[in-house]
C-alpha positions in Angstrom: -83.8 -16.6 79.5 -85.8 -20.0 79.4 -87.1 -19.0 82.6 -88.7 -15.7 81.6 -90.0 -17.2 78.0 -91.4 -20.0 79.7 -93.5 -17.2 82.1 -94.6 -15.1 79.0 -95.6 -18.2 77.5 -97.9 -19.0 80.5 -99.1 -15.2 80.3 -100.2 -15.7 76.8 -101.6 -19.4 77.3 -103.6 -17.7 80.2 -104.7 -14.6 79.0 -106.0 -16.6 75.9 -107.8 -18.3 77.7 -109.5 -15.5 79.6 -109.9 -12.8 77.1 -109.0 -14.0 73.6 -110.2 -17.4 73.2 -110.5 -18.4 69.6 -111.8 -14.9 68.2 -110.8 -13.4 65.2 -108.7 -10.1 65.0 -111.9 -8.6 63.7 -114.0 -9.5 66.8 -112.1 -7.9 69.1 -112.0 -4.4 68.6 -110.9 -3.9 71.9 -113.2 -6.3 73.2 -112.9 -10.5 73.5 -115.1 -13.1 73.2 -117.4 -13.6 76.0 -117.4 -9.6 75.4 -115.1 -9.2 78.1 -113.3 -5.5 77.4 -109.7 -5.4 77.4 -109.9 -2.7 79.9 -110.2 -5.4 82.1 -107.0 -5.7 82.3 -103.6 -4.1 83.3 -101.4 -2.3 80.7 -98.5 -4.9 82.3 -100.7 -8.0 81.3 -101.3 -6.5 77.9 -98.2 -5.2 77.2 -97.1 -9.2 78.0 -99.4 -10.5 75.5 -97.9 -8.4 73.2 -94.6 -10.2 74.1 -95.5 -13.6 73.7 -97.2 -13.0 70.3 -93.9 -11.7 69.0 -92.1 -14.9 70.8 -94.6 -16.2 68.4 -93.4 -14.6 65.4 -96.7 -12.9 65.1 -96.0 -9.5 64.3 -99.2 -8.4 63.2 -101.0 -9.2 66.6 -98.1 -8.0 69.0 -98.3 -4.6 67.3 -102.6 -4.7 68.3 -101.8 -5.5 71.7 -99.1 -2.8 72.2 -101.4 0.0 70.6 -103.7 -1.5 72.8 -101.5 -0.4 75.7 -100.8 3.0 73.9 -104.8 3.5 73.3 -105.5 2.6 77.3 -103.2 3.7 79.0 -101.5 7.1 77.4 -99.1 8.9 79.0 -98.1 5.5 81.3 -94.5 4.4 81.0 -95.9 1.1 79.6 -97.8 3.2 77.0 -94.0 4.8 75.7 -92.8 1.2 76.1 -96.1 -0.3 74.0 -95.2 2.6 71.3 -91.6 1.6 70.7 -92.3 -2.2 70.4 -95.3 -1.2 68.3 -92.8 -0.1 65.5 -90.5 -2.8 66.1 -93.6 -5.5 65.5 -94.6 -3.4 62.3 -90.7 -3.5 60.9 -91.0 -7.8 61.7 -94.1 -7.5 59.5 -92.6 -5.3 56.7 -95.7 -2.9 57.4 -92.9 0.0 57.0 -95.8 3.1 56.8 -96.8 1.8 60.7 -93.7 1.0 61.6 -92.6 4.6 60.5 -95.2 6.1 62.1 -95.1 4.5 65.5 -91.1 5.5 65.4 -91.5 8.9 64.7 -94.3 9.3 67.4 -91.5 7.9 69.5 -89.2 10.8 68.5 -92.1 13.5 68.8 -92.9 12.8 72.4 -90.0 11.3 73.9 -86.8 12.8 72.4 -84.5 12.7 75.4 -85.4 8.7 75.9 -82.7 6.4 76.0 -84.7 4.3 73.0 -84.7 7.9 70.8 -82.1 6.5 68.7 -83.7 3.5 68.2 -86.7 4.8 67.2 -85.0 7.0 64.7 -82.9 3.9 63.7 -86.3 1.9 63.1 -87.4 4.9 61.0 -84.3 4.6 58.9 -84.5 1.1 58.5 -88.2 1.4 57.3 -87.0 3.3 54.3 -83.5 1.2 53.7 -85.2 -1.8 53.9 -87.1 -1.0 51.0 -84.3 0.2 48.7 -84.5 -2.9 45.5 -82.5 -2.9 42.5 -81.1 0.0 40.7 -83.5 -0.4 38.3 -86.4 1.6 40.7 -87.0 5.0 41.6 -84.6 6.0 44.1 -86.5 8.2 46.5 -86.3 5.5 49.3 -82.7 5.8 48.9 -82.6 9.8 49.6 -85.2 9.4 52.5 -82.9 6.0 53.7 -79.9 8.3 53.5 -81.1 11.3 55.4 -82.9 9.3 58.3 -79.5 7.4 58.7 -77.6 10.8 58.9 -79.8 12.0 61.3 -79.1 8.8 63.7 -75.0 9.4 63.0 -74.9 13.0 63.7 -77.9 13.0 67.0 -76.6 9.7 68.3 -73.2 9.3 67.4 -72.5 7.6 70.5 -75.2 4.5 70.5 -75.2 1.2 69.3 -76.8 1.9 66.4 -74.5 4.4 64.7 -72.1 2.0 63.2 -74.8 0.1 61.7 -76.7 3.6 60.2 -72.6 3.8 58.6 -72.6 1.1 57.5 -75.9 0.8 56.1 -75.0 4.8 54.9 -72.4 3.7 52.6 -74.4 1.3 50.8 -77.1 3.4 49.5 -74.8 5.9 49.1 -73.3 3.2 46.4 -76.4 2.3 45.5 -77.4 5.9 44.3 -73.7 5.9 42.4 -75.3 2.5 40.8 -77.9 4.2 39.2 -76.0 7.2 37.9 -74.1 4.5 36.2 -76.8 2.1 34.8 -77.9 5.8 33.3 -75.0 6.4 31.9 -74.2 3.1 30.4 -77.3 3.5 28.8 -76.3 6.5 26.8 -73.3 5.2 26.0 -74.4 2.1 24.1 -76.6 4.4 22.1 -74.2 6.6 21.4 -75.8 9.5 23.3 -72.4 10.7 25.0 -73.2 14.2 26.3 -75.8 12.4 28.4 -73.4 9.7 29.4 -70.9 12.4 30.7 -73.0 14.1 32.5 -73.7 10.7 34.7 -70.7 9.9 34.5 -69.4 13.4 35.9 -71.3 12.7 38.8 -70.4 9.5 39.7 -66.5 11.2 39.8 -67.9 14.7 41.5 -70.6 13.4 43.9 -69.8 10.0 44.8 -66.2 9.6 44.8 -65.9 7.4 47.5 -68.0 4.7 46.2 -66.8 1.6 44.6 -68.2 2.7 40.8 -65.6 5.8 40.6 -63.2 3.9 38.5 -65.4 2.7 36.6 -67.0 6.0 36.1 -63.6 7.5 34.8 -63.3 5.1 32.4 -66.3 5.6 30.9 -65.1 9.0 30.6 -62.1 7.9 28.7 -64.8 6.3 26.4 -67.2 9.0 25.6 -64.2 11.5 25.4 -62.4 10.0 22.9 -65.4 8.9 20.7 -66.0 12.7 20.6 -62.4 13.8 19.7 -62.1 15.2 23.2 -58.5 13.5 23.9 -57.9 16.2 26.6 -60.8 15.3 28.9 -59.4 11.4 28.1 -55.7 11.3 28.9 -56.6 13.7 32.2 -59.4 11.0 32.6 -56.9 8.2 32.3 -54.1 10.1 34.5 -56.5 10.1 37.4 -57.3 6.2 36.7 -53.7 5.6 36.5 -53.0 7.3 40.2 -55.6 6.2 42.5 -56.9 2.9 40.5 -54.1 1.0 38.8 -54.4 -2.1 40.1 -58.7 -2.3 38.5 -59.4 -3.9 34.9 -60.8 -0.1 34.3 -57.2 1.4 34.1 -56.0 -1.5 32.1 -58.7 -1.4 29.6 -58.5 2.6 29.5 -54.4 2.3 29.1 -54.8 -0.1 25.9 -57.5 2.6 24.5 -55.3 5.7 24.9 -51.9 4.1 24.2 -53.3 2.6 21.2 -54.0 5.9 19.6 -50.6 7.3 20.7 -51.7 8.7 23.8 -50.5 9.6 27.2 -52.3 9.3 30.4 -51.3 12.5 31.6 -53.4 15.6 32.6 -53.6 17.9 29.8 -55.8 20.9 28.7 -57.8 23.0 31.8 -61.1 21.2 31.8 -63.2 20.1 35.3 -61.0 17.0 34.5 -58.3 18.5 35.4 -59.5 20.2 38.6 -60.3 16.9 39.7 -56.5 16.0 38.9 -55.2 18.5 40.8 -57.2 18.6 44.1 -56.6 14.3 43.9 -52.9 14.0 42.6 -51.0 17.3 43.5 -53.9 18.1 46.5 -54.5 21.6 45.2 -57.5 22.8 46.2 -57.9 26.3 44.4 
């Protein structure tokens, strides 16, 4: 390893001197000072520059040289190597449109190639890296999600796939997030048909994420400040089953039992479907 980053460093140092000297990127439009073209040289000894920029945490001028290498040389196997690294030198820049781009170029011409699923995983990670607080619009997320499917189910057996699950879960949570921030919203203004309706979809849609119990008890809340003590026992029993051990099911216990109620499915409401396919595992 020292050996070979000691050799790109000379290859860099060298081809500085030859081609680059102390020009600005907007000099060399695929020229260099002394107006020496970069055709002069090999695709290898480009492609290498591009190497020992990134060893030089310069992101921005490794991905020039390797579309450099894609420009000169298409169709080469340097030029499919030039494209892959292009998009990994955009992600180290956070320049996630060209860093999408150059990964799904990848995918378009060389879908077969052992680096496909790192390309598509690149493509993922342009999106999921931009996911912020729940507070944002959550189109990323979607995108983040799909493209991180797409690597589980088409390369289930790379590297890469327990990092896209991993990486799946949490903006699958992170879309449960939001659906809860919604709802809490409604709730403190007293809007509860609204704050169901999030709610309901945190329990429906996203059941496997950590905000579920939450969600239910929520649901305990809204129901019983409209009268609906049906929804909120069933609400309650399912709390009681799968969550006992969360502050949600205690505080959801003191607020049924204290009005003389059981946490118990009761009525036929989507509630109580929910009940029975968790509790009793009926499905119909």
């Amino acid at each position: 390893m020292a050996g070979g980053r000691a050799r790109k460093i000379l290859i860099g140092t060298a081809f500085s001197a030859m081609v680059l000297g102390g020009c600005t990127p907007q000099e060399r439009p695929g020229y260099a000072r002394g107006d020496i073209p970069l055709e002069t040289f090999t695709a290898e000894q480009i492609f290498e520059r591009g190497e020992f920029e990134l060893d030089q945490n310069d992101g921005e001028q490794a991905a020039y040289y390797f579309s450099e290498v894609e420009r000169l040389y298409p169709y080469s196997e340097w030029s499919k190597r030039g494209l892959i690294m292009q998009a990994y030198a955009y992600h180290l820049e956070k320049d996630y449109e060209n860093s999408r781009s150059a990964a799904q170029r990848y995918i378009d011409f060389y879908p077969t190639d052992e680096d496909a699923a790192y390309a598509q995983y690149l493509l993922a990670l342009s999106y999921y890296d931009q996911i912020e607080d729940v507070g944002r619009d959550q189109g990323l997320t979607f995108q983040a999600l799909q493209a991180l499917r797409t690597v589980i189910e088409r390369y289930p057996d790379s590297e890469y796939a327990r990092s896209s699950i991993l990486k799946f879960d949490l903006a699958f949570d992170h879309l449960a997030a939001k659906e809860m921030e919604i709802g809490r919203y409604y709730l403190k203004r007293q809007n509860y048909g609204a704050a169901i309706s999030r709610f309901r979809t945190v329990v429906e849609d996203f059941q496997t994420t950590t905000h579920t119990p939450e969600a239910l008890h929520r649901l305990v809340e809204s129901y019983l400040s409209l009268g609906l003590t049906q929804e909120a026992q069933t609400a309650g029993a399912i709390l009681g089953y799968n969550y006992q051990g969360t502050e949600w099911y205690q505080d959801s216990y003191k607020l049924l039992t204290g009005r003389g109620l059981e946490l118990e499915a009761a009525g036929d409401n989507w509630l109580s479907s929910i009940y029975r396919q968790m509790v009793k595992g009926q499905w119909l």
